[in-house]
C-alpha positions, 0 to 999 in steps of 0.5 A, spaced: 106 617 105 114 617 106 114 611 110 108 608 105 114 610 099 120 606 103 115 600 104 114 600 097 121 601 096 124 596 100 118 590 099 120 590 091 127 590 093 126 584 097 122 580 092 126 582 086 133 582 089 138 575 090 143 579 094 141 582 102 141 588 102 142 595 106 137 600 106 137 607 110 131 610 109 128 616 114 122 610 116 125 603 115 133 602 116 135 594 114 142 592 113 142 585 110 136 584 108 133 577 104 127 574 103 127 567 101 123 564 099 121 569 093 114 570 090 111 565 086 108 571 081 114 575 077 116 580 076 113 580 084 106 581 086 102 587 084 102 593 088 095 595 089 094 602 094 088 605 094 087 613 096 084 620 093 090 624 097 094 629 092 100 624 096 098 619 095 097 619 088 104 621 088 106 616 091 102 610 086 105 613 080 111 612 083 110 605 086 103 602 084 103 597 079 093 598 080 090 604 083 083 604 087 079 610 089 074 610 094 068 613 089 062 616 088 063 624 085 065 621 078 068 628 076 072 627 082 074 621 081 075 623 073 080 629 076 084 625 081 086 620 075 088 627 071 093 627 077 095 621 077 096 622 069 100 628 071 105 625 076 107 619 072 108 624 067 113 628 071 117 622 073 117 619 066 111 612 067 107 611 062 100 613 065 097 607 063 101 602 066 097 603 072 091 599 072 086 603 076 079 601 079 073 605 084 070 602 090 062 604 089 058 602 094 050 599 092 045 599 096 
């Protein structure tokens, strides 16, 4: 999960940023990093992470701007969105900046 949290980090700031950067994480370390061309859509592309781990769930409040739970156990999924609301709470994000989906499988 840290070296998806760095990832995400480290793609926003090249898609946003118009000066090369340093960065040194514990997974990624870049030193004078660009990317050229930016994206087309602004600010940047949506983040889209999908998951039902308790990490994961820190790490989409953090950086996620869509959220998708493989589904099916709707109370689960009802509590994991509860977590997710907890952890955006905890860092100051409006819960509801974070579009979320469920991946249900239909036979």
């Amino acid at each position: 999960m840290g070296s998806l949290a760095e990832a995400c980090t480290v793609i926003r700031r090249l898609w946003t940023e118009t000066e090369p950067f340093d960065f040194d994480g514990t997974y990624v370390q870049l030193t004078g990093a660009f990317c050229n061309p930016k994206p087309v859509q602004r600010p940047y592309p949506p983040i889209l992470i999908g998951g039902r781990s308790s990490a994961t769930l820190r790490v989409v409040a953090e950086h996620a701007d869509l959220w998708n739970i493989p589904g099916g156990d709707i109370d689960d999924v009802v509590r994991r969105s509860a977590l997710l609301d907890r952890y955006c709470a905890e860092i100051g994000r409006d819960p509801a900046s974070i579009t979320r989906s469920i991946h249900l499988p239909v036979s």
